[in-house]
DRENZATI-30518 format. One record per residue (C-alpha): residue in three letters; x, y, z. Coordinates in steps of 0.02 Angstrom, whole numbers, plus 50000, padded with zeros to 5 digits. Layout:
BEGIN
ALAXYZ ...
***
This chain:
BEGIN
UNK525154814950009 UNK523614822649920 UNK522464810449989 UNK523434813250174 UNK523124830750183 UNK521204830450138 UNK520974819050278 UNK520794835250388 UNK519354844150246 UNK518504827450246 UNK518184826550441 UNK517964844150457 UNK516584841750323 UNK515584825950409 UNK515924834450574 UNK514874851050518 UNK513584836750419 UNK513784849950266 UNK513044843550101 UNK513084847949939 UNK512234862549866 UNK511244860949696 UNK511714870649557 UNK510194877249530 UNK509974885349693 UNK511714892749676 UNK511144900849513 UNK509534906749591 UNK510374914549734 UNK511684923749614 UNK510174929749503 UNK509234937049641 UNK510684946949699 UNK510854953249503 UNK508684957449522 UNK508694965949698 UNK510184977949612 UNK509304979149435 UNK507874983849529 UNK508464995949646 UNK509125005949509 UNK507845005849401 UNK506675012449558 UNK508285025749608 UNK507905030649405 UNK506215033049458 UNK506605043349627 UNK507675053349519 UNK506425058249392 UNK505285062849517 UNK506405073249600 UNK507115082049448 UNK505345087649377 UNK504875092849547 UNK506585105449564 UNK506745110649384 UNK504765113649363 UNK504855129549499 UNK504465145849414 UNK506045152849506 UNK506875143049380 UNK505865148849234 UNK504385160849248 UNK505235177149225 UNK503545186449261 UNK503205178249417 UNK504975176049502 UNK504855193349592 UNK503145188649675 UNK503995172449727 UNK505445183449811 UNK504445193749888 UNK503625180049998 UNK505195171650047 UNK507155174450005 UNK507955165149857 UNK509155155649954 UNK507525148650078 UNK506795147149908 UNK508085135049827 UNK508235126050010 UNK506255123550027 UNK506185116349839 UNK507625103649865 UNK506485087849842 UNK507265078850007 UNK506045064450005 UNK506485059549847 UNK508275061149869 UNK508105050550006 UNK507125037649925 UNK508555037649789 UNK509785036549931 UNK509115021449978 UNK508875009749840 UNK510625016449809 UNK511295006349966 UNK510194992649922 UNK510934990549726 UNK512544992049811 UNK512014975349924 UNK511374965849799 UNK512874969549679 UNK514204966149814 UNK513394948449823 UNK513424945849653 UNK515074932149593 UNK516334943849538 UNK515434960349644 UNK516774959349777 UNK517994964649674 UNK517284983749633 UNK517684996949792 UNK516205005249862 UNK516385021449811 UNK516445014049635 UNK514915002549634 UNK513685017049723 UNK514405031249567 UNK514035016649456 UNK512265015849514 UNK512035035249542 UNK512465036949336 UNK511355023449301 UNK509845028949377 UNK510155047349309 UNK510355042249136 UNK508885030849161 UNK507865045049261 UNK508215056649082 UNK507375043049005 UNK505765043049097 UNK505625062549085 UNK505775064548893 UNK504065055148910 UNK503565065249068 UNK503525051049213 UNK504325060349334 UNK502855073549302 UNK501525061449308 UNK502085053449465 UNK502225067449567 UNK500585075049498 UNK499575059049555 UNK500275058149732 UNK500145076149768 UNK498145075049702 UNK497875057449779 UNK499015055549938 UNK498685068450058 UNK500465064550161 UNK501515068150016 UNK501075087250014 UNK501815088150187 UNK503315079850146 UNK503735091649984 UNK503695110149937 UNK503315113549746 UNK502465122949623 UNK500865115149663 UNK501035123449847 UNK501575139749764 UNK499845139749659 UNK498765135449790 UNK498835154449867 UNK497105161649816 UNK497325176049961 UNK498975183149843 UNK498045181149689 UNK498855163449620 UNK497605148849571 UNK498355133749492 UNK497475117149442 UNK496525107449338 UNK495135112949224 UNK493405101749271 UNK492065111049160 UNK491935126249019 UNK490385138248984 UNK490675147448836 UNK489185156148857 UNK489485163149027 UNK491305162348985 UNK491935153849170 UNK492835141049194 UNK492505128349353 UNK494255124449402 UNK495085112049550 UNK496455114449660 UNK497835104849705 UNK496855103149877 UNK495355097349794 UNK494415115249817 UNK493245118549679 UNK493375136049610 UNK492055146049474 UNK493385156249388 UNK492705172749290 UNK493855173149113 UNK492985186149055 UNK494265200249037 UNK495785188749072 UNK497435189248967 UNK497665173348890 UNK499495169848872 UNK500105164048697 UNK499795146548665 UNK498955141548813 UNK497175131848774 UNK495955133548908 UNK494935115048914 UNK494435100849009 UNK495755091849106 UNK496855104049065 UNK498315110049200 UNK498345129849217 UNK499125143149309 UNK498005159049339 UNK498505174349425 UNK496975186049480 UNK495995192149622 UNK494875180049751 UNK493065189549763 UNK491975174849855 UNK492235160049935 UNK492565148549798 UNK492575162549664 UNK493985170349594 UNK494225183249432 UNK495655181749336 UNK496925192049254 UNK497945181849190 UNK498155163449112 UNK499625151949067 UNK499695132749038 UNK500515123949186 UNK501775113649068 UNK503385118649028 UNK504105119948851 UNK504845103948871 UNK503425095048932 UNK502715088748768 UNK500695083248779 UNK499325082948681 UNK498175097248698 UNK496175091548748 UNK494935097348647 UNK493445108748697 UNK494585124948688 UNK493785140648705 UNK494355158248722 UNK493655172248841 UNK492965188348773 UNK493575203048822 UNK492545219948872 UNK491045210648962 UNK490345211149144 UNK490885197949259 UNK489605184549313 UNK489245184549492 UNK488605168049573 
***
């Protein structure tokens, strides 16, 4: 009876020539599916990171003594909206789908519901993307496309844009070279303009360290071209941005003439 009713299988089988498939391409195939998902969570960890420095590092968020100058310029709800870090969001959106595709082809991935397998992936790349930003990725990531890929400062709004406003007195950057003689600092944009900053009679904010390669925040008033005077000065790192301070720190005098170029 048995061998009677797997006549049918049999000629089915010779009829569609089917063969046999190794075992060892059956494994390969089921731990690709378990690498494309891996993967895309690990990179929607990534995407995450990114796009929770870039939110949580606007000075709406945290600088108290620049928040009203921020208002002024543009409501806080079109603030919040304008800061939402869409492309990234996106980007995590989509290797999202794509861990949900190669899970669903995984052996037993059939059995989990959608909605269970794409939550599943959302908490793993969060708790992966809090990982990366105790040790700053997120930060470094976004800092290197915004000063290497000009396309990515179109697609994003964040403090970096903020900064660049020398016209409303706000000059943010990267220190390139100290004279503690002349007591200037020759400072770079995050649009690659190269500034000669008078620090003369600026405040110096507690604990920030003025030195080479070192990111800044200075408030003051444009007086040339490429020259600016400032008022103020405040690291560019949050508290919880932990890194090591360079070395050739100085401090500005107060109570002496500005330089002119």
């Amino acid at each position: 009876m048995q061998k009677g009713s797997s006549l049918p299988v049999l000629k089915e089988i010779e009829k569609r020539k089917a063969v046999l498939i190794p075992r060892w391409r059956v494994f390969l195939k089921r731990f690709s599916f378990w690498l494309l998902a891996a993967i895309s969570v690990l990179t929607g960890g990534i995407a995450m990171a990114t796009a929770l420095y870039v939110f949580i590092d606007n000075d709406f968020i945290v600088d108290h003594d620049n928040i009203h100058q921020f208002f002024i310029q543009r409501p806080i709800v079109a603030e919040i909206i304008a800061s939402i870090p869409y492309i990234w969001l996106a980007a995590l959106a989509l290797f999202t789908l794509v861990a949900f595709f190669g899970f669903r082809h995984t052996k037993k991935g059939y059995r989990y519901s959608a909605p269970k397998v794409i939550a599943g992936s959302l908490l793993a790349s969060l708790l992966f993307s809090v990982c990366l930003n105790a040790v700053d990725v997120g930060g470094y990531i976004h800092r290197y496309l915004i000063e290497n890929v000009r396309m990515y400062d179109n697609l994003i709004y964040a403090n970096e844009q903020r900064w660049t406003n020398s016209q409303k007195g706000l000059l943010g950057g990267k220190v390139i070279q100290v004279d503690n003689v002349n007591h200037f600092i020759v400072f770079r944009d995050f649009k690659k303009g190269i500034w000669r900053v008078d620090i003369t009679n600026a405040e110096v904010r507690a604990k920030t360290q003025i030195a080479v390669g070192h990111y800044l925040k200075i408030t003051g008033v444009k007086t040339g071209k490429k020259t600016f005077n400032a008022i103020s000065i405040q690291n560019w790192a949050k508290k919880y941005n932990k890194r090591k301070a360079p070395q050739q720190i100085i401090q500005p005098k107060k109570n002496q003439e500005p330089e002119s170029l």
